[in-house]
N, CA, C and O of each residue as an XYZ file, in Angstrom:
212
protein
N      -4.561      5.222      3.295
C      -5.619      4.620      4.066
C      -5.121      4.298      5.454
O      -4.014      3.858      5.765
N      -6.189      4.613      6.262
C      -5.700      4.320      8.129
C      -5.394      2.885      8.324
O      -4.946      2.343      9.336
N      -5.778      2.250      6.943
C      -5.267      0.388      7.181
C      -4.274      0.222      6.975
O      -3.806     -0.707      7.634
N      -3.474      0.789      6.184
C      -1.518      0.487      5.600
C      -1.049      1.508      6.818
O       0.114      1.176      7.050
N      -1.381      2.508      7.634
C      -0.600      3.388      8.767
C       0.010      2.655      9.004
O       1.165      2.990      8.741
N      -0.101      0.935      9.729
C       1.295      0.256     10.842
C       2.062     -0.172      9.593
O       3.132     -0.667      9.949
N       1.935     -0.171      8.360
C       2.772     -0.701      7.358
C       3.881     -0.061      7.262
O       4.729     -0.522      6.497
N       4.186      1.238      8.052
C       5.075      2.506      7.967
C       5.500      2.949      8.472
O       4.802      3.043      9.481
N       6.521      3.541      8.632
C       7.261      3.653      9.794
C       7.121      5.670      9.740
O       8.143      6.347      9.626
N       5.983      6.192      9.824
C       5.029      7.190      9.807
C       4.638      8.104     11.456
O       4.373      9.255     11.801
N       4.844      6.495     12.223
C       4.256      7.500     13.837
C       3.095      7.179     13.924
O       2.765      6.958     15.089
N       1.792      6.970     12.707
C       0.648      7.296     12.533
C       0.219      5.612     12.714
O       0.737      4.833     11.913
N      -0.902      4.959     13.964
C      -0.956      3.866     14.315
C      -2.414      3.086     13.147
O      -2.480      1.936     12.714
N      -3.239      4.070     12.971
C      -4.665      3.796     11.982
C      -5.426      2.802     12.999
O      -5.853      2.985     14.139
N      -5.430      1.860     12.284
C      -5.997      0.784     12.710
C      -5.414     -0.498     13.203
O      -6.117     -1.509     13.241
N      -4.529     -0.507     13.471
C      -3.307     -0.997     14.597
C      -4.581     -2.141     15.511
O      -4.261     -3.322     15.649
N      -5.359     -1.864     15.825
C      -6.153     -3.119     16.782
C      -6.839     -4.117     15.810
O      -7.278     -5.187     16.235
N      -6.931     -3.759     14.489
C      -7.861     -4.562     13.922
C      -7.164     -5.292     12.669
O      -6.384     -4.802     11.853
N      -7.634     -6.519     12.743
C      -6.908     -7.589     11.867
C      -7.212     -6.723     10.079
O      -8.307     -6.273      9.742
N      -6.180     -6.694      9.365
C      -6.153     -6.533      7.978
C      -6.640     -6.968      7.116
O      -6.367     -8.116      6.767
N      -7.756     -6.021      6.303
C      -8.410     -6.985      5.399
C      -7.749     -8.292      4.494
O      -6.643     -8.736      4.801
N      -8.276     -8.672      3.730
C      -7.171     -9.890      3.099
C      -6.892     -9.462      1.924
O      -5.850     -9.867      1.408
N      -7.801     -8.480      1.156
C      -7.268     -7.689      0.061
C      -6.187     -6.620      0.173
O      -5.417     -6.333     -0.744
N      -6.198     -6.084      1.323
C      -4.742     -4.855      1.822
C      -3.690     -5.827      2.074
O      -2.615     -5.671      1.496
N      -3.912     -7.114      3.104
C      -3.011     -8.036      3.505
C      -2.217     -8.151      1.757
O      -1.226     -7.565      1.321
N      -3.114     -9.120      1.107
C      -2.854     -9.121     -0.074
C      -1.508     -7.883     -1.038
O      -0.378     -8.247     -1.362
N      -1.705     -7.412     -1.123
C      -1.192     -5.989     -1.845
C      -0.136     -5.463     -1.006
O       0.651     -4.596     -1.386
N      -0.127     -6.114      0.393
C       1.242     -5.910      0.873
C       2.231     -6.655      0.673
O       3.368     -6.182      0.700
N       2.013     -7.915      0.441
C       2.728     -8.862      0.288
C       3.102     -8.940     -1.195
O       4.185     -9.393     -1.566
N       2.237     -8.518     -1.958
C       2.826     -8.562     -3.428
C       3.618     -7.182     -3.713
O       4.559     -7.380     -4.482
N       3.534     -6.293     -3.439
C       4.455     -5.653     -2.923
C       5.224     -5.326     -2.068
O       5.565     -4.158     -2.251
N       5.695     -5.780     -1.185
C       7.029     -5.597      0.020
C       8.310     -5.835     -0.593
O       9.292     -5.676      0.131
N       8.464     -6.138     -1.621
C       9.417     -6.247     -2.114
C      10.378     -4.889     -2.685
O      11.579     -4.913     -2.952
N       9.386     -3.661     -2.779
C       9.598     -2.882     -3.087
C       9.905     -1.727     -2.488
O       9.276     -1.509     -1.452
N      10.852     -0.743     -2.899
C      11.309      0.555     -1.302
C       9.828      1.454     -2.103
O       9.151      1.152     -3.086
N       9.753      2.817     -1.002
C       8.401      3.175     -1.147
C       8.590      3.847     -2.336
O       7.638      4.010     -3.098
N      10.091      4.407     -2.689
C      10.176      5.263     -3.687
C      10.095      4.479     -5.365
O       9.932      5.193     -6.354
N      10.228      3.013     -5.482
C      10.131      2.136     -6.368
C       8.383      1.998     -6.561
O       7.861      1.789     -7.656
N       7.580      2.170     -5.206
C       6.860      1.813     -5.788
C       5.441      3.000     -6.002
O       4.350      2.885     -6.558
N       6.181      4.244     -5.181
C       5.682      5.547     -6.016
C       6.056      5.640     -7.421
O       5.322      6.320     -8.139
N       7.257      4.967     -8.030
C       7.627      5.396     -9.148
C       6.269      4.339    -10.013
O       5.598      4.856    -10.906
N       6.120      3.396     -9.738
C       5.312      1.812    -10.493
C       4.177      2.397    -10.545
O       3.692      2.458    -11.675
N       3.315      3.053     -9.327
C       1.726      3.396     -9.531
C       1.609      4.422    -10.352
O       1.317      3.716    -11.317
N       1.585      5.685    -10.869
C       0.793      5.761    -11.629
C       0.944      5.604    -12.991
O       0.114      6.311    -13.562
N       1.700      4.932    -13.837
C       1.459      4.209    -14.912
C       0.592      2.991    -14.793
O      -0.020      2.452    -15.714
N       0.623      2.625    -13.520
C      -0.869      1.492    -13.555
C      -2.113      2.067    -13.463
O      -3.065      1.575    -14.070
N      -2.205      2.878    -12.899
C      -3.528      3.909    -12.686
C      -3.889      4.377    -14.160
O      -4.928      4.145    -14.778
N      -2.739      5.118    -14.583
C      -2.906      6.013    -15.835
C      -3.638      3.964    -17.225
O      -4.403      3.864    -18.184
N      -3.032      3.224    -16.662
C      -3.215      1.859    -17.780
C      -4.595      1.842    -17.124
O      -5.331      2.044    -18.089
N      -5.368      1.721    -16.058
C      -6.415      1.226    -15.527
C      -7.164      2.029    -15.741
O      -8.290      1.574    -15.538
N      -7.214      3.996    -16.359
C      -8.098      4.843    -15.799
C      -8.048      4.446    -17.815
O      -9.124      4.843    -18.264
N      -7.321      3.946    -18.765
C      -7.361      4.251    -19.742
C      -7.213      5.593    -20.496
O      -7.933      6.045    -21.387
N      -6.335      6.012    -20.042
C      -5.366      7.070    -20.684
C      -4.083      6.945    -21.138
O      -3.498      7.919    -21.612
């Protein structure tokens, strides 16, 4: 999403002028703890738990 672009060190600016929703804000902060490759590894077993498969 063009809202996480400044979250990254990508090049790619998105939406860089406009304040962050509080649900993306949210979901960054509960995850920052994590490198990107920890938390490619975490999503889709939550997806796959959420889509019920």
């Amino acid at each position: 999403m063009q809202e996480f672009d400044p979250q990254f060190p990508t090049g790619r600016k998105g939406w860089h002028g406009r304040e962050m929703r509080a649900r993306s804000r949210d979901a960054c902060n509960r995850f920052d703890g994590l490198s990107l490759e920890d938390f490619a590894a975490w999503l889709p077993p939550l997806l796959l738990r959420l889509l019920g498969c």
